[in-house]
C-alpha positions in Angstrom: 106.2 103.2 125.5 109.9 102.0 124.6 109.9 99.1 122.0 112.7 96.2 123.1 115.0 95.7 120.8 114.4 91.8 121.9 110.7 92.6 119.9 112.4 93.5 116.5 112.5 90.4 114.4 115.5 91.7 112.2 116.1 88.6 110.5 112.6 88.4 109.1 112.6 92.0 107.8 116.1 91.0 106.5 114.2 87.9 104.7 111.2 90.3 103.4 113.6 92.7 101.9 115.9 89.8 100.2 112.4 88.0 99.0 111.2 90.7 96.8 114.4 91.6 95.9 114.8 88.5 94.5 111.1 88.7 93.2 112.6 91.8 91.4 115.2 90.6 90.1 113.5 87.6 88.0 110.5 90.1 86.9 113.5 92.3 85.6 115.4 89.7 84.1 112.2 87.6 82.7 110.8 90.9 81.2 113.6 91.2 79.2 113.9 88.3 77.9 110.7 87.9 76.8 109.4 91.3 75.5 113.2 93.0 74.4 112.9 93.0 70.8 116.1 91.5 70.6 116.0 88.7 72.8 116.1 85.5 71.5 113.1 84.2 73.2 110.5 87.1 71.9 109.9 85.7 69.0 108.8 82.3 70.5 106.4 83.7 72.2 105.1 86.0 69.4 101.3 86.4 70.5 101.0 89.1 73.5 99.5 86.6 75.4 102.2 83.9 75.0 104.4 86.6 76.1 102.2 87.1 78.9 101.9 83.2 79.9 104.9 82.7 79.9 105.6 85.6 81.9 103.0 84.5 84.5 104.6 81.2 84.6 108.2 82.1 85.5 107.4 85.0 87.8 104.7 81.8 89.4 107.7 80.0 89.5 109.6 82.3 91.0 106.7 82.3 93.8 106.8 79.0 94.7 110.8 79.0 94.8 110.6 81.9 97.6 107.4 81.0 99.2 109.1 77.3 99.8 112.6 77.7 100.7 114.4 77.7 103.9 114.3 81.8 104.1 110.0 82.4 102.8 109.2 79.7 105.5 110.7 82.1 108.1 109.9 85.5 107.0 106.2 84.0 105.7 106.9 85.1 102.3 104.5 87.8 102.5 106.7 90.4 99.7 103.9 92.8 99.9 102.6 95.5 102.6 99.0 95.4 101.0 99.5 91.3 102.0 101.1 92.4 105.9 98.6 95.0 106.8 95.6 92.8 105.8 97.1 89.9 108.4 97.8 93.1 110.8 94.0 94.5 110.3 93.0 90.4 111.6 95.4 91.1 114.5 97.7 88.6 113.1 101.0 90.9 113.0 102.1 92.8 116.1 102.4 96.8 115.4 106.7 97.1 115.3 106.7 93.6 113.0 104.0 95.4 110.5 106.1 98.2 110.2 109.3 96.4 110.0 107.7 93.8 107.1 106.4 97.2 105.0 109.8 98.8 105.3 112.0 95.9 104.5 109.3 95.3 101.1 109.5 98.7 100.2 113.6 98.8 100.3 114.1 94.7 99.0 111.8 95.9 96.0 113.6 99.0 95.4 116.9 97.5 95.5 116.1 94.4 93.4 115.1 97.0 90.3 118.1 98.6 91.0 120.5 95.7 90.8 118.5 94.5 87.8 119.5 97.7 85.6 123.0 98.3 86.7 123.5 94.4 85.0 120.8 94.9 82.3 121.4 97.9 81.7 119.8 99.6 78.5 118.1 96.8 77.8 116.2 96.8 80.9 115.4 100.3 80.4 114.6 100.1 76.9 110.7 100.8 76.5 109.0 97.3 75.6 110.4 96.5 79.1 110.2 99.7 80.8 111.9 98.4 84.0 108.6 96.3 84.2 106.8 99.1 85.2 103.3 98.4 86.1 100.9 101.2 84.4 97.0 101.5 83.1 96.1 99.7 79.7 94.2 100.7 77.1 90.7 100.5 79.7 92.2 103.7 81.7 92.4 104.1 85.4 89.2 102.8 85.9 89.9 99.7 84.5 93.7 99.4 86.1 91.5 100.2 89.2 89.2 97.3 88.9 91.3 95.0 87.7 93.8 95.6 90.8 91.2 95.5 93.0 89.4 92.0 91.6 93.0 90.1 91.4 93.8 91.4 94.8 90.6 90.4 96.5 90.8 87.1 94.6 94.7 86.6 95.7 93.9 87.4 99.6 90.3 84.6 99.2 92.4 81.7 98.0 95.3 82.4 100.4 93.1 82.4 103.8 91.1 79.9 102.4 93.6 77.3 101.2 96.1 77.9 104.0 93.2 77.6 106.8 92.7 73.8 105.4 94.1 71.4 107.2 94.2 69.3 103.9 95.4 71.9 101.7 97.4 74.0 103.1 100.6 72.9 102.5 99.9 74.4 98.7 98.8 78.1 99.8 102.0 78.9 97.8 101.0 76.8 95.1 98.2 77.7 94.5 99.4 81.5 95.0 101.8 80.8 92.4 99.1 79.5 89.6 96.7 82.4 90.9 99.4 84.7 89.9 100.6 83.3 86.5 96.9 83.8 85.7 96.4 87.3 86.5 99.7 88.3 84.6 98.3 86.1 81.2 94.6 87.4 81.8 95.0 90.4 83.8 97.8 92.1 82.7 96.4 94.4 79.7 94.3 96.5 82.6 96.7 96.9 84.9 100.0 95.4 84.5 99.2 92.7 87.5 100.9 94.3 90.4 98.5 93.5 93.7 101.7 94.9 95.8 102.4 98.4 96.6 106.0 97.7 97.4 107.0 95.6 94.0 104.9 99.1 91.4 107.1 101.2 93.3 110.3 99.2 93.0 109.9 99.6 89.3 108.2 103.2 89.3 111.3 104.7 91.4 114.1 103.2 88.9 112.0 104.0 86.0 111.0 107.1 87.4 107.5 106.8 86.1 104.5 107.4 88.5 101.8 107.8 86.1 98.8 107.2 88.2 101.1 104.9 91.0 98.2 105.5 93.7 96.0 102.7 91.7 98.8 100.2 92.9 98.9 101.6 96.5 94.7 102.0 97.0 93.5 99.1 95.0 95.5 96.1 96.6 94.7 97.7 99.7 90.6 97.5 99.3 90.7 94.5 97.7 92.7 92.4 100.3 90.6 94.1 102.8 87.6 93.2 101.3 88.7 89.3 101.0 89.3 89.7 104.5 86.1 90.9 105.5 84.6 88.5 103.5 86.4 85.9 104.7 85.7 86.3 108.9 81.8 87.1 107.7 82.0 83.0 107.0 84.9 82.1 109.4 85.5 82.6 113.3 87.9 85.0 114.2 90.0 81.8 115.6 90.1 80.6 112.3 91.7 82.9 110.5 95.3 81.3 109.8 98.8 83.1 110.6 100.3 85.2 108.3 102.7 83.0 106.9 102.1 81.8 103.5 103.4 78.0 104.9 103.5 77.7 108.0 106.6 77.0 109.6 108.5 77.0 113.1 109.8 79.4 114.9 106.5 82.0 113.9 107.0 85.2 114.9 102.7 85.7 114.4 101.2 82.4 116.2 103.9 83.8 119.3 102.2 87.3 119.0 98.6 85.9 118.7 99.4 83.8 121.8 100.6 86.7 123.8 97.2 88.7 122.8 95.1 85.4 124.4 97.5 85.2 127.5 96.8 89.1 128.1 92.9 88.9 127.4 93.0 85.9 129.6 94.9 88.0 132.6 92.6 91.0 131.9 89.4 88.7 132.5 90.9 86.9 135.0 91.6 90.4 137.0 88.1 91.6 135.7 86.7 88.3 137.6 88.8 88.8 141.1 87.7 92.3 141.1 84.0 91.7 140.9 84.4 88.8 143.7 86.3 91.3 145.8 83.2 93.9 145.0 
């Protein structure tokens, strides 16, 4: 079958790649700041997990910044293909836009970590930041395995759930935000916090470190499906909310999830006039 180029959504994928670019960017530049030995700011934060709060909190901040502006409520803010296939698995995300989000993740990420070391240079690279490079702590794979999978599933729970309240759910990226800080200041020993496939190899390429990289490609993967499972085991299919983080007009996935209903609704109607005609 030959895709329409009408169907491509290039200024969302343009979005996706520029989000986590972005995203990139500040997780370069915060890193940095806060864990170069010879930054001014690490010895403020001179306990590993004031580093790690206030890590968590700019890198949230940095969340909410993207999630809210004028470019995340287009795109969705999504920054992660673990994030875009769960909403494709719920048949949220037509085929060609799943692909296109993934791609444009994978080469924003990259990018960002890029830009971030031709301007930080040495100190980006030197090896208390590491080009934020997310590997196992202390606990092994096992634990880097857990830990991704936990802060994933818990990450894809509060998303569907706060975003399908009518009340709430103009804070999904909010509330995103905090869940993230969290994870970096609690988390971060085990794993490094990644929950996105796109933003470990960003920093694993530029690094070139891949120690062990299929934890932060498997992990976020299982664990978003499993809060997706979860979630439609409590939850009608119809109530699953749109893949946008806040939702916002035009939206590329309510127009795709329409066209699915107008085609079932053809198909049965067809179905019907046949079995009359019978």
């Amino acid at each position: 079958m030959t895709v329409r180029v009408r169907a491509l959504h290039w200024r969302e994928y343009g979005i996706e790649a520029f989000a986590l670019g972005c995203f990139m960017i500040s997780a370069c530049s915060f890193g940095t700041l806060i864990f170069h030995p010879a930054s001014p700011a690490h010895g403020v934060f001179e306990p590993p997990w004031a580093q790690r709060a206030a890590m968590g909190t700019l890198m949230g901040l940095t969340l909410v910044a993207l999630v809210y502006s004028p470019w995340g409520r287009r795109s969705g803010a999504q920054m992660n293909p673990a994030f875009t296939l769960t909403f494709f698995r719920l048949g949220k995300i037509s085929t060609v836009d799943a692909v296109g989000y993934v791609v444009a993740q994978f080469v924003g990420g990259t990018l960002g970590v890029w830009v971030a070391a031709r301007v930080l240079g040495a100190a980006l690279a030197h090896p208390m930041v590491h080009y934020v490079v997310t590997r196992p702590g202390d606990a092994g794979t096992a634990g880097a395995f857990a830990g991704e999978f936990g802060i994933s599933m818990l990450l894809m729970l509060i998303v569907l759930t706060v975003s399908a309240s009518a009340r709430w759910k103009h804070l999904t990226g909010v509330c995103a935000a905090i869940a993230v800080a969290t994870f970096i200041t609690l988390e971060a020993p085990l794993s490094g916090t990644s929950m996105n496939p796109a933003r470990s190899v960003a920093s694993a390429a530029t690094a070139g470190d891949w120690h062990a990289i299929w934890i932060y490609f498997v992990a976020p993967m299982l664990g978003m499906g499993a809060a997706a499972w979860a979630y439609t085991q409590v939850s009608a299919a119809a109530d699953v909310p749109c893949g946008k983080m806040v939702h916002s007009l035009p939206c590329i996935f309510c127009e795709h999830v329409a066209r699915r209903r107008q085609r079932g609704a053809a198909a049965s109607t067809s179905d019907s006039t046949a079995d009359h005609a019978a």
